[in-house]
Backbone and ligand atoms as CSV (ligand in chain L), in Angstrom:
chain,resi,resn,atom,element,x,y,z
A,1,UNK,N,N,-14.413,7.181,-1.108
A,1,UNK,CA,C,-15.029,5.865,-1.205
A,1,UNK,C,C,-16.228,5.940,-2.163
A,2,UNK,N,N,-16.218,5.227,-2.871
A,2,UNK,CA,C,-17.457,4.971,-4.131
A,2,UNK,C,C,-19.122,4.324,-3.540
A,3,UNK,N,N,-19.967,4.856,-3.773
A,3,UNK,CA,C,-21.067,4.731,-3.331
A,3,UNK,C,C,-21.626,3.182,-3.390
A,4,UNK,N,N,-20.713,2.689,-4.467
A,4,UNK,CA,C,-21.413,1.150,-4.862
A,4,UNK,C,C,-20.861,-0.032,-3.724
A,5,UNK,N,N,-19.694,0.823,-2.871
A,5,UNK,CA,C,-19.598,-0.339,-1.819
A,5,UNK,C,C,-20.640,-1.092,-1.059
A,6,UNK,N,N,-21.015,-2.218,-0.934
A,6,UNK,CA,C,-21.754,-2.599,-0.410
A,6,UNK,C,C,-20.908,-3.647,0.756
A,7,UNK,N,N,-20.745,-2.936,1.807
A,7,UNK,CA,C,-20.017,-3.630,3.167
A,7,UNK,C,C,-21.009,-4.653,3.780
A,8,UNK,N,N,-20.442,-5.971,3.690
A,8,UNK,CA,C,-21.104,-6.926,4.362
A,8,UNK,C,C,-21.568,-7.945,2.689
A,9,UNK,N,N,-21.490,-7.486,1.948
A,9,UNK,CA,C,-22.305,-8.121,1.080
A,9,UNK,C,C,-21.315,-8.821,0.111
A,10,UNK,N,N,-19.902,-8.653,-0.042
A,10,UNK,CA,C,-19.015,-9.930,-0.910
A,10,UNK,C,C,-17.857,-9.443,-0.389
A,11,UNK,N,N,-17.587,-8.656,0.430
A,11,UNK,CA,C,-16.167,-8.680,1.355
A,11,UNK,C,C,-16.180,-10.089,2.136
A,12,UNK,N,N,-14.922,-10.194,2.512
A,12,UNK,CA,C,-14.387,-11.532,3.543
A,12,UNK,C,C,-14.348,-10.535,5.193
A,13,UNK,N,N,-14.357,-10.925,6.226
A,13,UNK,CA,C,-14.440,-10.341,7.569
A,13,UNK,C,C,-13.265,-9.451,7.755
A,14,UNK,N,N,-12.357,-10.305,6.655
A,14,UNK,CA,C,-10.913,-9.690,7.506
A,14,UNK,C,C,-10.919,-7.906,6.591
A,15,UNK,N,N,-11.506,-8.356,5.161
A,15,UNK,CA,C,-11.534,-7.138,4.109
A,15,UNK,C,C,-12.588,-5.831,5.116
A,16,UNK,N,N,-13.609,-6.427,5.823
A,16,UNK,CA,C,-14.405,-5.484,6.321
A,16,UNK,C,C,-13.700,-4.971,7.554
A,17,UNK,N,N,-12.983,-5.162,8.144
A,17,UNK,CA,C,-12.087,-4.923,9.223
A,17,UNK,C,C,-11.408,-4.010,9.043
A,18,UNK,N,N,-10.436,-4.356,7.794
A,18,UNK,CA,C,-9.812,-2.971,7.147
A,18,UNK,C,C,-10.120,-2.108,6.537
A,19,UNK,N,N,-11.235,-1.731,6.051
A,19,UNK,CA,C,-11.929,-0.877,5.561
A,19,UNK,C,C,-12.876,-0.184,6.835
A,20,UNK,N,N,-13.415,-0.479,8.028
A,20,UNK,CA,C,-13.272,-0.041,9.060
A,20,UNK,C,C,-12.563,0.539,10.004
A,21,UNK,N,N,-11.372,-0.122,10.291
A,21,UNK,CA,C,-10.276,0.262,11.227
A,21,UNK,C,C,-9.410,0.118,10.582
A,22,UNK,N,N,-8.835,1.312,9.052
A,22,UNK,CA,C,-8.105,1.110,8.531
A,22,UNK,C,C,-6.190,1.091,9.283
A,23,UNK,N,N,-5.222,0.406,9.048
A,23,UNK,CA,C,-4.246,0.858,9.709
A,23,UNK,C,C,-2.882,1.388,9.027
A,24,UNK,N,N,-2.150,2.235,9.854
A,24,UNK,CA,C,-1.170,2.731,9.266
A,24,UNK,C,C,-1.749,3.871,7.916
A,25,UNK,N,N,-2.936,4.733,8.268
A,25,UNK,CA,C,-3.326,5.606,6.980
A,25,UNK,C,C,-3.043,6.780,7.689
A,26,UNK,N,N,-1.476,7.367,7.209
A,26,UNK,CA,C,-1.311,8.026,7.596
A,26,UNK,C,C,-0.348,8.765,6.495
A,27,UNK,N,N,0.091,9.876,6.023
A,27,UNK,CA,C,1.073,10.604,5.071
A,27,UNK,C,C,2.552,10.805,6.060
A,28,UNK,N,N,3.525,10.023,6.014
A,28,UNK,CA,C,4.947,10.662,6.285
A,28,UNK,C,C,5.348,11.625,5.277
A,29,UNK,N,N,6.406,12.354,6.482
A,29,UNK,CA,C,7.192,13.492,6.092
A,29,UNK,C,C,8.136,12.960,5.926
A,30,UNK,N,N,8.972,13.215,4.930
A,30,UNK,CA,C,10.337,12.568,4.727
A,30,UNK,C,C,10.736,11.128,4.877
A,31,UNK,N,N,9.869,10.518,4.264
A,31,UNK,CA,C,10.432,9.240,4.295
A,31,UNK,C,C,11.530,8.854,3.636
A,32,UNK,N,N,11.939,7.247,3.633
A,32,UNK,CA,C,12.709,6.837,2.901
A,32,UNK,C,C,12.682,5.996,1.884
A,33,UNK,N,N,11.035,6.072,1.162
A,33,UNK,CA,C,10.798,5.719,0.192
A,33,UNK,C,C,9.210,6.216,0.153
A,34,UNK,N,N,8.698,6.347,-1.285
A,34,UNK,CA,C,7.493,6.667,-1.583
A,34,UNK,C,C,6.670,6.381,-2.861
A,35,UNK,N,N,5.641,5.964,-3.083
A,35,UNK,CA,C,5.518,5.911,-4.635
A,35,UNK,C,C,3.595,6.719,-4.308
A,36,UNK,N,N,3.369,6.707,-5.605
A,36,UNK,CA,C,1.964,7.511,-5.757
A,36,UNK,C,C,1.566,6.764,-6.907
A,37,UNK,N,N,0.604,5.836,-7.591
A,37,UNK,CA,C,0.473,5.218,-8.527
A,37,UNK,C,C,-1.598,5.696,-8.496
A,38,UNK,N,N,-1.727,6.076,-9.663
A,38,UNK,CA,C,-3.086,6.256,-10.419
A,38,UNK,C,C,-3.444,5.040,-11.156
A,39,UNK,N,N,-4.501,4.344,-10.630
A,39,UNK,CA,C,-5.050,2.965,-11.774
A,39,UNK,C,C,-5.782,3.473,-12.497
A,40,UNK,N,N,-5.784,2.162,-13.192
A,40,UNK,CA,C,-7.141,2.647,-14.549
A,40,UNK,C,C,-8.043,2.734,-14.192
A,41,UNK,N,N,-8.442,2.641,-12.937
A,41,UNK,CA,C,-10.181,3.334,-12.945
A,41,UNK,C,C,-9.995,4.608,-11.824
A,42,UNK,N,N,-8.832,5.182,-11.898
A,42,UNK,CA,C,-9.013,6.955,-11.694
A,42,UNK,C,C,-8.910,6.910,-10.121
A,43,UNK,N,N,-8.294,6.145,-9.338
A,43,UNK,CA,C,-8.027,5.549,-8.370
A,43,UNK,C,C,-6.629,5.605,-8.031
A,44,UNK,N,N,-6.464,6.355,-6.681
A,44,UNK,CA,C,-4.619,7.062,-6.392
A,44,UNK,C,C,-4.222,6.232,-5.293
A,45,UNK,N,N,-3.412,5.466,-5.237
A,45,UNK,CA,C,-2.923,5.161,-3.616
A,45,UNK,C,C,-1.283,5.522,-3.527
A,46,UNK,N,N,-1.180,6.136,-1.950
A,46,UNK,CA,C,0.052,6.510,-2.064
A,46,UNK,C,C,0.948,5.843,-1.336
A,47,UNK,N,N,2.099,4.629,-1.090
A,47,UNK,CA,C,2.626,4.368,-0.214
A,47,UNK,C,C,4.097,5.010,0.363
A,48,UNK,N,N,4.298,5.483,1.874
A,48,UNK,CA,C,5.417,6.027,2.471
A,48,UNK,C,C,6.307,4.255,3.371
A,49,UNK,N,N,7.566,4.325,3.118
A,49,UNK,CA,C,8.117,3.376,4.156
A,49,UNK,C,C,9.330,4.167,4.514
A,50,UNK,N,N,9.547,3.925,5.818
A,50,UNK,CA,C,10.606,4.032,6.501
A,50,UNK,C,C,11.701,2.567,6.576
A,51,UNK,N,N,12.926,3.148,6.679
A,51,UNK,CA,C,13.924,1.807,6.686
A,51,UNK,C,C,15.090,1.666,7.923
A,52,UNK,N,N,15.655,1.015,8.444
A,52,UNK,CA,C,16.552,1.020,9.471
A,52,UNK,C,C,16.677,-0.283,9.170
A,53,UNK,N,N,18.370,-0.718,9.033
A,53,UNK,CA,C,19.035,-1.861,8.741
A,53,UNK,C,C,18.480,-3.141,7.694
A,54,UNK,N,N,18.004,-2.297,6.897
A,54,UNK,CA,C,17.544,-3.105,5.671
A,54,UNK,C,C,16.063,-3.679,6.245
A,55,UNK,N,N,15.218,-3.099,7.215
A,55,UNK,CA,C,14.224,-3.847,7.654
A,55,UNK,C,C,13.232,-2.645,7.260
A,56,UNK,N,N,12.021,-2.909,7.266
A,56,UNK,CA,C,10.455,-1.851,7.044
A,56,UNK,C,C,10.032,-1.439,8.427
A,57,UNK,N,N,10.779,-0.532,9.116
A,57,UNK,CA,C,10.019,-0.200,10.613
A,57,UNK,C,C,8.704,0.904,10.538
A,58,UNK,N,N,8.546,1.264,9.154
A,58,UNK,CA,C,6.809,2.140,9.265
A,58,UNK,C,C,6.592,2.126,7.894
A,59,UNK,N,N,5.403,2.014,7.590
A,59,UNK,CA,C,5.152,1.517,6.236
A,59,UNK,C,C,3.378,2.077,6.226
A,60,UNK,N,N,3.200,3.485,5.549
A,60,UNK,CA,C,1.524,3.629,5.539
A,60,UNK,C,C,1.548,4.233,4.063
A,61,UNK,N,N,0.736,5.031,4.242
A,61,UNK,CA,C,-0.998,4.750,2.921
A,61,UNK,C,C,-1.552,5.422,3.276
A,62,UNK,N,N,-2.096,6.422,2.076
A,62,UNK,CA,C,-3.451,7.127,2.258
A,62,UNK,C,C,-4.066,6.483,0.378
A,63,UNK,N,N,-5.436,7.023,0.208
A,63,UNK,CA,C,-5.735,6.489,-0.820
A,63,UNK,C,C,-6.809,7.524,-1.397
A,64,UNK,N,N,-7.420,7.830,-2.345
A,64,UNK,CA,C,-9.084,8.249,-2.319
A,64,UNK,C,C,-9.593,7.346,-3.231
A,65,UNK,N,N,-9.202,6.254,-2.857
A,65,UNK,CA,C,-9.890,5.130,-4.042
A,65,UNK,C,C,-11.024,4.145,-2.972
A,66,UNK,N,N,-11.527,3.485,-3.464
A,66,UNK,CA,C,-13.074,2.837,-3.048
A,66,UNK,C,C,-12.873,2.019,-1.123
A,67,UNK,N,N,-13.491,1.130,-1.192
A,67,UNK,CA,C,-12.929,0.712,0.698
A,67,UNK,C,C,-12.545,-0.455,-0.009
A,68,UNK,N,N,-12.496,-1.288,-1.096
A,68,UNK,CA,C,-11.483,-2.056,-1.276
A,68,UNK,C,C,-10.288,-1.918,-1.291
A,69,UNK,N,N,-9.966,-0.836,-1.502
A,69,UNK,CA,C,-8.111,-0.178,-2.015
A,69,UNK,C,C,-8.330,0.344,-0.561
A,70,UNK,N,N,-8.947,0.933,0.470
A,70,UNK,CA,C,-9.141,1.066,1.720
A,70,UNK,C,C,-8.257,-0.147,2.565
A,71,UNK,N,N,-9.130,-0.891,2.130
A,71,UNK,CA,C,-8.572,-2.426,3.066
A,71,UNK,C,C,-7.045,-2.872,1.912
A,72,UNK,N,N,-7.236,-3.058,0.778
A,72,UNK,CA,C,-5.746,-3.584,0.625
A,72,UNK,C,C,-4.364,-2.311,1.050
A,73,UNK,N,N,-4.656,-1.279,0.938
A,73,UNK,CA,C,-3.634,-0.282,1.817
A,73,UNK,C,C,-2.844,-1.092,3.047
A,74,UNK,N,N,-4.261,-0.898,3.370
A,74,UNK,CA,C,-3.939,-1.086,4.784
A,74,UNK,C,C,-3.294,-2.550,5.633
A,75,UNK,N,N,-3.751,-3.330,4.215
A,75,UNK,CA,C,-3.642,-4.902,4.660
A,75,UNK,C,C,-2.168,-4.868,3.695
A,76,UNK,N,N,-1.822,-4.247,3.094
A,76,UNK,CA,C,-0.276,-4.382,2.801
A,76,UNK,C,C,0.895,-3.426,3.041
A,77,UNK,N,N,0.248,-2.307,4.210
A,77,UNK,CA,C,1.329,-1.728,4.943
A,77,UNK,C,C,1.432,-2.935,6.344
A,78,UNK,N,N,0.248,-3.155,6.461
A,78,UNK,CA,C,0.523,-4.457,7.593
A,78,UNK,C,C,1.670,-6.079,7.669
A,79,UNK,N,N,1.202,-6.021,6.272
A,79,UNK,CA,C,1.983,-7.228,5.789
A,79,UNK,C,C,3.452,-7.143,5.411
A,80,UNK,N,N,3.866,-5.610,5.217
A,80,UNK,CA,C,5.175,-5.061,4.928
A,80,UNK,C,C,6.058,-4.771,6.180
A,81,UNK,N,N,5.537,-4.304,6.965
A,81,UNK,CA,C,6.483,-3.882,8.137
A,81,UNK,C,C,6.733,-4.618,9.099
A,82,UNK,N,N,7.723,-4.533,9.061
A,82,UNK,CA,C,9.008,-5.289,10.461
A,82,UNK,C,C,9.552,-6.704,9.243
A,83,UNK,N,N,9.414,-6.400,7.837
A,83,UNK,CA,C,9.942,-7.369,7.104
A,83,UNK,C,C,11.549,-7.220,6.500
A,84,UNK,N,N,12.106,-7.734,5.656
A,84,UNK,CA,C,13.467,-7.125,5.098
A,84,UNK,C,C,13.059,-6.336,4.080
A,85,UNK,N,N,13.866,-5.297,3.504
A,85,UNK,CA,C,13.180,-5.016,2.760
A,85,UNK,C,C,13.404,-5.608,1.030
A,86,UNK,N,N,13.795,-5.753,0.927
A,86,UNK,CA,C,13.758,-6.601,-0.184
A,86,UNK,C,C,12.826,-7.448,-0.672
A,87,UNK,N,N,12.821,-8.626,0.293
A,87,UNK,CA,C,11.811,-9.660,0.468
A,87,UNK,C,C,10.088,-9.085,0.490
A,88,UNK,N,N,10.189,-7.581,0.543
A,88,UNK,CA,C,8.693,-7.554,0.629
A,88,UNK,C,C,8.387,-7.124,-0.559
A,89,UNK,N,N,9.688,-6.850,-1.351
A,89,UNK,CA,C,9.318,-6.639,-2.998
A,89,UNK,C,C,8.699,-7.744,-3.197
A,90,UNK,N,N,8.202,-8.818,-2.970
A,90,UNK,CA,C,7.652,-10.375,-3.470
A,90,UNK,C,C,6.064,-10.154,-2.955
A,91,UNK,N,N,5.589,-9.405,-1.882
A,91,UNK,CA,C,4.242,-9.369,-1.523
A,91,UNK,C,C,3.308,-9.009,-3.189
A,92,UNK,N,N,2.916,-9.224,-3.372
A,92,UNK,CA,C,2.096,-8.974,-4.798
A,92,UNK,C,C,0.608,-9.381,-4.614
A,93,UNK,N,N,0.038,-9.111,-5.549
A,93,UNK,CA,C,-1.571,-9.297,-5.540
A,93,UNK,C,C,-1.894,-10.210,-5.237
A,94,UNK,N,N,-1.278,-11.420,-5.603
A,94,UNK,CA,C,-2.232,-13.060,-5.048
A,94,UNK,C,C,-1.548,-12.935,-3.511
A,95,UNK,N,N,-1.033,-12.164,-3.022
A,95,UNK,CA,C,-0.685,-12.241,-1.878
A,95,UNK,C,C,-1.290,-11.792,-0.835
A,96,UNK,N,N,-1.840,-10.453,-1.034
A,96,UNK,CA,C,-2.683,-9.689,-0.693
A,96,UNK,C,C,-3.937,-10.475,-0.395
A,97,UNK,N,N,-4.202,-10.656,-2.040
A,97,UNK,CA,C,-5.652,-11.693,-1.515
A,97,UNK,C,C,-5.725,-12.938,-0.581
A,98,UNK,N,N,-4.752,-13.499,-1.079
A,98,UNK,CA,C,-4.762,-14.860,0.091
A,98,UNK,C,C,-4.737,-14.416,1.332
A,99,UNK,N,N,-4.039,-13.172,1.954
A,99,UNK,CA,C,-4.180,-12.777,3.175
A,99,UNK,C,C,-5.494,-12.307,3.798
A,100,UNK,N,N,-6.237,-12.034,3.039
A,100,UNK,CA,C,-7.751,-11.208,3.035
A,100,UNK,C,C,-8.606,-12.386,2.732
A,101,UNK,N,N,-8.260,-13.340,2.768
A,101,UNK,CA,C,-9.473,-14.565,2.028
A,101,UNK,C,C,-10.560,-14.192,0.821
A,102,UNK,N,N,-9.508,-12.857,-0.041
A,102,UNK,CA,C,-9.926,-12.660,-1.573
A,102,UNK,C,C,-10.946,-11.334,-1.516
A,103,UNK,N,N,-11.039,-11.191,-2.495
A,103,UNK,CA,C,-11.927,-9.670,-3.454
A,103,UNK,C,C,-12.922,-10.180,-4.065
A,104,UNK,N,N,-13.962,-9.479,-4.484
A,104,UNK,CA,C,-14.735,-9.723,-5.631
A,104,UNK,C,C,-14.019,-9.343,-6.718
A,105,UNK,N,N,-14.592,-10.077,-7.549
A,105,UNK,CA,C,-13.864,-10.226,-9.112
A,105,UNK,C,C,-13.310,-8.112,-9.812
A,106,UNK,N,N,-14.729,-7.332,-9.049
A,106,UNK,CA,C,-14.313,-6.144,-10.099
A,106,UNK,C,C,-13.135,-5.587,-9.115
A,107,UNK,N,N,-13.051,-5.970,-7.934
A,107,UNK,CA,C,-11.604,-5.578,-6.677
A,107,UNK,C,C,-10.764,-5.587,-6.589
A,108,UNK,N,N,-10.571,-6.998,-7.787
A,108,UNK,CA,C,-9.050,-7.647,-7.327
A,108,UNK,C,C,-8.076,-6.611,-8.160
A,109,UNK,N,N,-8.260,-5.686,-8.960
A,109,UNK,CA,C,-7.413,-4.550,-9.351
A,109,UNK,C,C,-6.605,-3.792,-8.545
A,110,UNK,N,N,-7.635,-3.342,-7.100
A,110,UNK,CA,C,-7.461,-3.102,-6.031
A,110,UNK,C,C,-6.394,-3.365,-5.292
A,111,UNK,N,N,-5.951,-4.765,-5.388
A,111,UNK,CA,C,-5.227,-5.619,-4.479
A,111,UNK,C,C,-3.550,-5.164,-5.477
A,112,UNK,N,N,-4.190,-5.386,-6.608
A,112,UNK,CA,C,-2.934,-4.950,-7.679
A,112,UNK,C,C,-1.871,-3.588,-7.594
A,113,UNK,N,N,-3.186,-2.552,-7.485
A,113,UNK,CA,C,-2.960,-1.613,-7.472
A,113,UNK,C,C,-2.170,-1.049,-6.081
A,114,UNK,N,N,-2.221,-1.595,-5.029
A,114,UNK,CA,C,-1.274,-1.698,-3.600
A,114,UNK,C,C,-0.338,-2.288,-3.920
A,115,UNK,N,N,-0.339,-3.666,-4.367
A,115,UNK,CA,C,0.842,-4.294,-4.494
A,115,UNK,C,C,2.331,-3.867,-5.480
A,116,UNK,N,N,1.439,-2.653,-6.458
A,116,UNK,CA,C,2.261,-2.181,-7.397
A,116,UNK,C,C,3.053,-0.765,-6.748
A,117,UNK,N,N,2.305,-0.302,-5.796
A,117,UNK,CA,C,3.018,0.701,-5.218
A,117,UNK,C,C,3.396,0.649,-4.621
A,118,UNK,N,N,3.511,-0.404,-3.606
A,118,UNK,CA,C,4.541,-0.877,-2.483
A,118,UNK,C,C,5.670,-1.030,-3.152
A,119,UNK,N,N,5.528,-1.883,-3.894
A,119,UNK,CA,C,7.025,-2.166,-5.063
A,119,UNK,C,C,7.864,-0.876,-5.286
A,120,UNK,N,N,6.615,0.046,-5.768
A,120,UNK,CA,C,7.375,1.015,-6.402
A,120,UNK,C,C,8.079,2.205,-5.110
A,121,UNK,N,N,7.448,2.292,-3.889
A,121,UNK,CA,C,8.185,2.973,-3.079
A,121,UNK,C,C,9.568,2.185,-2.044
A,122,UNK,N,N,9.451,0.732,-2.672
A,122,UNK,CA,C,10.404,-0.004,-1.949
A,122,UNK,C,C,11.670,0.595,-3.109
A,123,UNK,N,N,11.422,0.253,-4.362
A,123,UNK,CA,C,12.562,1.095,-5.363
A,123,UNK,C,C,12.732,2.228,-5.173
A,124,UNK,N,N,11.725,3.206,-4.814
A,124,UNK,CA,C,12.323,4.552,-4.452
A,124,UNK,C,C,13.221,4.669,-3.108
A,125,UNK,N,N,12.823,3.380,-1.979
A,125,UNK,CA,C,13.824,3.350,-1.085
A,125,UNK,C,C,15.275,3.122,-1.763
A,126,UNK,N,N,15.476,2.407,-2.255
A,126,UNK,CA,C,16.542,1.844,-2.319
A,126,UNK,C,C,17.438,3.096,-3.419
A,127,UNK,N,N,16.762,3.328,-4.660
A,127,UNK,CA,C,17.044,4.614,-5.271
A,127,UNK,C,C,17.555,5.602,-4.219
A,128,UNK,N,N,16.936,5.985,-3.382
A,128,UNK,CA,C,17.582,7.212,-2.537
A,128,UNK,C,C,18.336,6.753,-1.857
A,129,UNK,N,N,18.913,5.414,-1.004
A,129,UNK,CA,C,19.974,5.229,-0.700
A,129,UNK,C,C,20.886,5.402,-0.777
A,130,UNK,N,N,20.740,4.878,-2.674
A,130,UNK,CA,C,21.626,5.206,-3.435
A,130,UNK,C,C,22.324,6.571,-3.602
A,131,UNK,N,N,21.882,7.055,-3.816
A,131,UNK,CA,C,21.829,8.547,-4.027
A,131,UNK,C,C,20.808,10.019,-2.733
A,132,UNK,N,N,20.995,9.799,-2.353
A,132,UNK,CA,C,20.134,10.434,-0.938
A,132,UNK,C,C,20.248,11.644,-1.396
A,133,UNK,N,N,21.059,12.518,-1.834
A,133,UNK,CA,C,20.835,13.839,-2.483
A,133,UNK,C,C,19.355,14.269,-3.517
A,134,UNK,N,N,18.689,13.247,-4.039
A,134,UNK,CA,C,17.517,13.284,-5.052
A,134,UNK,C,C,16.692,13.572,-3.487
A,135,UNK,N,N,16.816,13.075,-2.294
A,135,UNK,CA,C,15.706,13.116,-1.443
A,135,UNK,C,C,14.968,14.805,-1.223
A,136,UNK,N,N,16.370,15.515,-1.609
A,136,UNK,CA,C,16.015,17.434,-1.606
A,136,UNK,C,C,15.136,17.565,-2.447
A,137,UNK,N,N,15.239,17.173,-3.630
A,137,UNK,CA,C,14.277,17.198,-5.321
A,137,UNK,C,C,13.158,16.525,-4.635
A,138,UNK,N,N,13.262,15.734,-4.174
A,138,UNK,CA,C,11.430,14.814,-4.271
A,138,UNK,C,C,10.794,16.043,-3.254
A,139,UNK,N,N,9.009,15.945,-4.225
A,139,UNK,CA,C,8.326,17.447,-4.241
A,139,UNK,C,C,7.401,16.699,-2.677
A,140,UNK,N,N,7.365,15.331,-2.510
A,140,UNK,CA,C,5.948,15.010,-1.547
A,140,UNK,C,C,6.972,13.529,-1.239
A,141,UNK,N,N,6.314,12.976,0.456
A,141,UNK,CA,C,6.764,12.038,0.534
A,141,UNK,C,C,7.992,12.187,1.334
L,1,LIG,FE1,FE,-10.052,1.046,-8.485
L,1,LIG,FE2,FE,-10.512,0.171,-6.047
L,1,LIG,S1,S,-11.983,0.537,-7.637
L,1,LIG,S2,S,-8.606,0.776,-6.890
């Protein structure tokens, strides 16, 4: 977490909540999908989902990026699971925010930067479906 957070001071209640009692920050073993995405400001978040009948039954996040990417983790493994999975390919950044009642302006990257890796471990679900033999090759996740 970056020193310049200032909690309480342009977060929304629900953003300070998750950056407190973050949920679902946890690393799966063997999931059935995963992505790891680095933003441009040097900032890693990693998302794991699990799948059973085309639905999201566990969906977490770890991060070492600021308590904004703290709270959107966490506020879009929340918003992902027990959904189809498909349909949660559509959760995206203005989505995120509207759920959080918004970011400060330098944050909303933040919100991006979750929303882009959810995507991308929902394609790695579906990729290994496809092919479930690549699941031996994948090094993490
Ligand atoms: Fe870059 Fe939060 S400051 S992800």
């Amino acid at each position: 977490m970056k020193d310049d957070d200032a909690l309480g001071k342009s977060y929304s209640a629900v953003v300070i909540d998750h950056i407190n009692n973050p949920r679902n920050w946890r690393i799966m073993q063997n999931s059935d999908g995963y992505a790891r995405i680095t933003g441009s400001c040097g900032d890693t978040i990693e998302i794991y989902v699990n799948v059973r009948n085309n639905v999201i039954t566990e969906c977490t996040f770890a991060t070492d990026g600021c308590g904004a990417t703290v709270a959107c983790g966490s506020m879009v493994t929340e918003m992902a699971t027990g959904k189809p999975l498909v349909s949660t390919r559509q959760i995206g950044k203005d989505a995120i925010l509207a759920y959080c009642g918004g970011l400060p302006e330098g944050n909303v990257h933040c919100a991006l930067l979750a929303a882009n890796t959810l995507k991308a471990a929902i394609d790695d679900c579906i990729k290994m479906h496809k092919a479930s033999w690549k699941k031996l090759y994948r090094t993490t996740g």
